[in-house]
MMTF fields as JSON, N, C-alpha, C and O atoms, coordinates in Angstrom:
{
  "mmtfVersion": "1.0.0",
  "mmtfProducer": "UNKNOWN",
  "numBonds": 319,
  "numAtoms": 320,
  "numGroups": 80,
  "numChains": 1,
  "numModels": 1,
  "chainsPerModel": [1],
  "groupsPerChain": [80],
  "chainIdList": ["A"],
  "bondAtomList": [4, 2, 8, 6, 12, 10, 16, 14, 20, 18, 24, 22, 28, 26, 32, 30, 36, 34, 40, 38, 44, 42, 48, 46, 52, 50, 56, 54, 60, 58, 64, 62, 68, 66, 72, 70, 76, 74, 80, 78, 84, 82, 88, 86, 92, 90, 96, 94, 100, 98, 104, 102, 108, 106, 112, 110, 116, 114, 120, 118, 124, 122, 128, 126, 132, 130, 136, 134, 140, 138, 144, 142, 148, 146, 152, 150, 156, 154, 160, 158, 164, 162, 168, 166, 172, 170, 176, 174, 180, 178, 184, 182, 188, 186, 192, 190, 196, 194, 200, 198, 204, 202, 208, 206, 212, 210, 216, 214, 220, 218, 224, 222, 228, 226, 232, 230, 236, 234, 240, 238, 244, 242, 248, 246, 252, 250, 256, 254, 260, 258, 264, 262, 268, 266, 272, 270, 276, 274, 280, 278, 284, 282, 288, 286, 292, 290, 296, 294, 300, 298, 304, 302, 308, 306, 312, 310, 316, 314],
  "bondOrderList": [1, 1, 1, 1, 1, 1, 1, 1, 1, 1, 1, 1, 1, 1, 1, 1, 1, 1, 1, 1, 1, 1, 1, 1, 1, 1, 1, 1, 1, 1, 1, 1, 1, 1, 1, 1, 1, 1, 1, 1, 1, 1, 1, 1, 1, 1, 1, 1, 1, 1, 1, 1, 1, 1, 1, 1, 1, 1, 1, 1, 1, 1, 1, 1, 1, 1, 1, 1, 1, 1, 1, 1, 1, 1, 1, 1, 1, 1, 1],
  "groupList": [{"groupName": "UNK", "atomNameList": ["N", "CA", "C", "O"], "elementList": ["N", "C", "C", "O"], "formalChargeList": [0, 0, 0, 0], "bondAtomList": [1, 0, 2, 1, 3, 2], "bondOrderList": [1, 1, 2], "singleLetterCode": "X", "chemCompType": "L-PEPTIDE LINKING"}],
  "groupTypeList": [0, 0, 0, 0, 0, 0, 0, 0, 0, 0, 0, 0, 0, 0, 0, 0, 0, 0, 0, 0, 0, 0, 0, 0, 0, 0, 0, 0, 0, 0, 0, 0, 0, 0, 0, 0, 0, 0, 0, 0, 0, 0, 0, 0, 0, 0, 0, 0, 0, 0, 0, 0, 0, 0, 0, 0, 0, 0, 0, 0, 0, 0, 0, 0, 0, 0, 0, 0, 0, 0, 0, 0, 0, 0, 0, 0, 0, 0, 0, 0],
  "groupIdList": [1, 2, 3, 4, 5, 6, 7, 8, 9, 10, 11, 12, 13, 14, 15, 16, 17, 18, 19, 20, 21, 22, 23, 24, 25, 26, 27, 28, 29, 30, 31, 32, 33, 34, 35, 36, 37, 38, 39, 40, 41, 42, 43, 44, 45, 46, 47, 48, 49, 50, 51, 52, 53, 54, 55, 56, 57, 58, 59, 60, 61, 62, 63, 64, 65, 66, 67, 68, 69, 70, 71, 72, 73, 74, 75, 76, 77, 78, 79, 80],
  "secStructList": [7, 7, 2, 2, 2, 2, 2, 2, 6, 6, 1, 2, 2, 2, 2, 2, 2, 2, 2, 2, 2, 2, 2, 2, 6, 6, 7, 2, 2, 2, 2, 2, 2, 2, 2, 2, 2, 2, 2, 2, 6, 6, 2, 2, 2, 2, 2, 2, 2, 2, 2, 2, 2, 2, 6, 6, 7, 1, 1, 1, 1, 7, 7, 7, 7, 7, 7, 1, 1, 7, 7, 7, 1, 1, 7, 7, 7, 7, 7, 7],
  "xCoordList": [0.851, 0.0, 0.896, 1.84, 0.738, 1.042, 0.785, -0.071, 1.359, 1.071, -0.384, -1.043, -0.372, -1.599, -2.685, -3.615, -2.733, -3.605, -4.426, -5.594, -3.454, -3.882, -4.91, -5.954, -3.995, -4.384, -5.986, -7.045, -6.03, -7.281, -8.366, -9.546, -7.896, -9.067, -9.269, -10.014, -8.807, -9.464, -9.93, -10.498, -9.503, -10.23, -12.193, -13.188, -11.73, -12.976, -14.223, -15.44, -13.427, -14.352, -14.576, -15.49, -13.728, -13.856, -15.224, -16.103, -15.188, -16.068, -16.916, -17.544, -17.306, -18.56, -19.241, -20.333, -18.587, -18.766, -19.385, -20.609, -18.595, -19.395, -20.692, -21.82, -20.554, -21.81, -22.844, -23.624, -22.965, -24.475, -24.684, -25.617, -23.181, -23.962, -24.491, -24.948, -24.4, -24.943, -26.331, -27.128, -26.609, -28.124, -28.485, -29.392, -27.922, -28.777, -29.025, -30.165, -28.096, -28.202, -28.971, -28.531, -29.746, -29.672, -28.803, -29.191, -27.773, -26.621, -26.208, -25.335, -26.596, -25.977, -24.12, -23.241, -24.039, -22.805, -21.773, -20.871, -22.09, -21.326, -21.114, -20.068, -22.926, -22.825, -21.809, -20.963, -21.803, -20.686, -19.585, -18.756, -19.163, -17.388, -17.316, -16.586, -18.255, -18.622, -17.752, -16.737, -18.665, -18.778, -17.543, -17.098, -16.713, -15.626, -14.501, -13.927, -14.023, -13.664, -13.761, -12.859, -14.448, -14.658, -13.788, -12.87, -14.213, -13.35, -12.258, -11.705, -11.4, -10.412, -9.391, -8.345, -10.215, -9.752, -9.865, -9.447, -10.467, -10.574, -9.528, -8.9, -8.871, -7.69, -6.581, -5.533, -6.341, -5.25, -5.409, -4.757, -5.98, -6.051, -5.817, -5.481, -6.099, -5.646, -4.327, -3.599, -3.898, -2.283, -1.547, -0.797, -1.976, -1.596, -1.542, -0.376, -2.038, -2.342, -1.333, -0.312, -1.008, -0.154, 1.745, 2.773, 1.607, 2.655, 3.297, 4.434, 2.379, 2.433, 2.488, 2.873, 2.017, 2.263, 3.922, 4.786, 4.445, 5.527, 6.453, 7.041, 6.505, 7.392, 7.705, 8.778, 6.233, 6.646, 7.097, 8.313, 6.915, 6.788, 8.118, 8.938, 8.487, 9.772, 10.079, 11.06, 9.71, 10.604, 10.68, 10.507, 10.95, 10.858, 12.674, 12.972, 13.541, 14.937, 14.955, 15.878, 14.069, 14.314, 13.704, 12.703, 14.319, 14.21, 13.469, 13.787, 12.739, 12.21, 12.35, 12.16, 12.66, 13.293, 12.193, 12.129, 11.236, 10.258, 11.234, 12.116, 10.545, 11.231, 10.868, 9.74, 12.103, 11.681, 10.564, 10.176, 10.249, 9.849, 9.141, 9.852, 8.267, 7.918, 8.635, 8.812, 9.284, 10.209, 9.013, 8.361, 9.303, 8.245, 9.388, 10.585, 8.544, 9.525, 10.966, 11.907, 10.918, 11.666, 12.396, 13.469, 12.349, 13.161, 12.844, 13.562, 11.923, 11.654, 11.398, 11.354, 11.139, 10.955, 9.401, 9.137, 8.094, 7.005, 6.467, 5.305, 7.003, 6.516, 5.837, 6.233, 4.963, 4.375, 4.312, 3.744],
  "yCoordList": [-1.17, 0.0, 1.232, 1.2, 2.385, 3.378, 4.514, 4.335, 5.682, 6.917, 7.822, 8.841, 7.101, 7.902, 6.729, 7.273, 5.76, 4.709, 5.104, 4.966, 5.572, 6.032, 7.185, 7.254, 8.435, 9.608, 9.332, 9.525, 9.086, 8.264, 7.679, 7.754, 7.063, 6.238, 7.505, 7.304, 8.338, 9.222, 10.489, 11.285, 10.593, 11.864, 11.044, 11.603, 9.43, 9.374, 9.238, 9.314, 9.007, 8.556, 10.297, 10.705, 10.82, 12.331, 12.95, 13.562, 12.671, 13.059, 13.137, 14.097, 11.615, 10.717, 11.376, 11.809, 11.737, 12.148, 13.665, 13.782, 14.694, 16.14, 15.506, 15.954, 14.745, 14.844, 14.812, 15.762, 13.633, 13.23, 14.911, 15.647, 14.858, 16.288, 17.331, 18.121, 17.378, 18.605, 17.867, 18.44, 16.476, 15.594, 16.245, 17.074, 15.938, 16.188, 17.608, 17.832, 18.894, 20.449, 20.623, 21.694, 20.191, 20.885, 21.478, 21.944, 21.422, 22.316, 21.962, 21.094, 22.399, 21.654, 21.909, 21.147, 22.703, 23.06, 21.912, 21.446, 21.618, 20.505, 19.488, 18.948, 19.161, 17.642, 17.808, 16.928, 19.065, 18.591, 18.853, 18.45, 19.705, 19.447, 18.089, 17.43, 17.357, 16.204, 15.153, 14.462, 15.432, 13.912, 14.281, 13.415, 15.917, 16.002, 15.386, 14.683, 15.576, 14.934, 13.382, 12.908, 12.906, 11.587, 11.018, 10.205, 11.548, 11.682, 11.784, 10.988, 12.839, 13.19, 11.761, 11.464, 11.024, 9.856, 8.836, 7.825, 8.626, 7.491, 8.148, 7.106, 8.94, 9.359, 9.345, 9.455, 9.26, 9.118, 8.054, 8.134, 7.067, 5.54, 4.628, 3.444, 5.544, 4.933, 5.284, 4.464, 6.389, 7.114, 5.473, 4.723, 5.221, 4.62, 3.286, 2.912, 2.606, 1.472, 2.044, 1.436, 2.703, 2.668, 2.795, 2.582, 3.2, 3.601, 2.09, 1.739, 1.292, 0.144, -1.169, -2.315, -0.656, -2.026, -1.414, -2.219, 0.105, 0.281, -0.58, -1.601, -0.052, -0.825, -2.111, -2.712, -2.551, -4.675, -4.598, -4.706, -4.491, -4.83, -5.651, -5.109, -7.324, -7.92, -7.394, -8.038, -6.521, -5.99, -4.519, -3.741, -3.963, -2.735, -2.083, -0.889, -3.107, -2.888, -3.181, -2.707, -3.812, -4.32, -2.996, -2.313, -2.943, -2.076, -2.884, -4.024, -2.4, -3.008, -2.311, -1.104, -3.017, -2.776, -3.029, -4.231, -2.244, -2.488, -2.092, -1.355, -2.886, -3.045, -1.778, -1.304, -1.035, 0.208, 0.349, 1.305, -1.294, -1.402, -2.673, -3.34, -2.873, -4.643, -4.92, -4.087, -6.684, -6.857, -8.316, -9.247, -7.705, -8.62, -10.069, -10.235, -10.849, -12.178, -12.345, -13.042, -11.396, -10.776, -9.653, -9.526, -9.025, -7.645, -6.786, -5.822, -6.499, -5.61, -4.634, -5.095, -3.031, -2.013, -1.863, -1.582, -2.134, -1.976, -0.785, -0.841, 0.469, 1.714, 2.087, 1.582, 2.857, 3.879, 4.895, 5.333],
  "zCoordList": [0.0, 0.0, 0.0, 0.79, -0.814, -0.873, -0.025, 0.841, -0.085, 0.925, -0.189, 0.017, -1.01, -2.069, -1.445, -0.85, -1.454, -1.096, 0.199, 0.563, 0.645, 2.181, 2.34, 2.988, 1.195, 1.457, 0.399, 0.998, -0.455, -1.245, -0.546, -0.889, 0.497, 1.396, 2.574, 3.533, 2.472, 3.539, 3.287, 4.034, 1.737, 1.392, 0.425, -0.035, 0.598, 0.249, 1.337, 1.165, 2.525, 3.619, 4.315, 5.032, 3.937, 4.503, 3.832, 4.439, 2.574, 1.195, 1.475, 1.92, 1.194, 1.831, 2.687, 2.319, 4.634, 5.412, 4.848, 4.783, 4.486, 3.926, 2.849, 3.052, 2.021, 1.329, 2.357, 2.422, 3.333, 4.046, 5.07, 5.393, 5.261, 5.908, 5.762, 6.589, 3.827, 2.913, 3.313, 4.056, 2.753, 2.812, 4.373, 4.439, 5.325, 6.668, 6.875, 7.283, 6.668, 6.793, 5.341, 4.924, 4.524, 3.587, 2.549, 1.478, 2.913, 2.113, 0.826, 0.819, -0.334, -1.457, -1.365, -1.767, -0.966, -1.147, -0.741, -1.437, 0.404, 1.181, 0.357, -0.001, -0.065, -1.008, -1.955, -2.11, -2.745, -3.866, -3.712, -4.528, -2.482, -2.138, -1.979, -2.719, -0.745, -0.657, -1.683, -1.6, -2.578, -3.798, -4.615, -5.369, -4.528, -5.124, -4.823, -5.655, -3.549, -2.46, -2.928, -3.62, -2.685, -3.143, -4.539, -4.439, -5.73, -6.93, -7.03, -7.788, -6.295, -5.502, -5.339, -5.918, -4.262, -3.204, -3.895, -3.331, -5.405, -6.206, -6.886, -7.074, -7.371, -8.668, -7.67, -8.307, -6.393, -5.866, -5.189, -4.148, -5.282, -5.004, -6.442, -6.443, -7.792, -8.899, -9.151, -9.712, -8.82, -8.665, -7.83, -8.455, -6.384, -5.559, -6.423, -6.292, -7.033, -7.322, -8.593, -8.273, -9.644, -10.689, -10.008, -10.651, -8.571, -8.342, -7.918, -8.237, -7.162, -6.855, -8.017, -7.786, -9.229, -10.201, -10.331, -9.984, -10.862, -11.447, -10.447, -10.804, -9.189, -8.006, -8.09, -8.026, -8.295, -8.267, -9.461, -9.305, -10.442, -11.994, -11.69, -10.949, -12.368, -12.533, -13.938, -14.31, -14.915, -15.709, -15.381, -16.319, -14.004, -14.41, -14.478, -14.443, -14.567, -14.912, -16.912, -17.575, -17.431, -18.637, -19.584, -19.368, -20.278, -21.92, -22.908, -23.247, -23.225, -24.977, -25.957, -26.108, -26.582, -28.04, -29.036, -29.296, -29.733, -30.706, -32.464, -32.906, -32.781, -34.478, -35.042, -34.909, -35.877, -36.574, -37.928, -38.599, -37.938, -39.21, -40.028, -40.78, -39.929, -40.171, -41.329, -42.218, -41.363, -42.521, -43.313, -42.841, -44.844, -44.845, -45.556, -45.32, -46.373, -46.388, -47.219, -46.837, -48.674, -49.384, -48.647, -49.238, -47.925, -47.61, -48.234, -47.969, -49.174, -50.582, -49.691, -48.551, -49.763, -49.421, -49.902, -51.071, -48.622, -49.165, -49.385, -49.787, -49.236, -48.914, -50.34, -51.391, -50.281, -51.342, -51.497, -52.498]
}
């Protein structure tokens, strides 16, 4: 788990928390800092989770090398 994972799960439970209290005061305002908040805590829980595949990844020392050019069976130059 990441320090975004973290901060993600508490700006969504924080969120969460302001929306119901826009629902209980009336307040629209709240609701949609609220549910922003929320959005927020899902893009830095997807941050958290990309930071975490790069880390494990077992190729993340390896280079790839993609071909400059498909070769077809002749070598002929297919261009037009």
């Amino acid at each position: 788990m990441t320090d975004q994972h973290t901060k993600g799960t508490l700006n969504k439970v924080r969120g969460k928390v302001e929306e119901e209290l826009g629902k209980v005061t009336g307040n629209p305002g709240h609701q949609i800092k609220g549910k922003a908040r929320q959005l927020e805590g899902s893009a830095q829980q997807g941050l958290g989770d990309l930071q975490h595949a790069v880390t494990r990844s077992e190729y993340k020392d390896e280079v790839m090398v993609w071909p400059s050019e498909p070769s077809g069976s002749d070598g002929a130059d297919r261009r037009s």
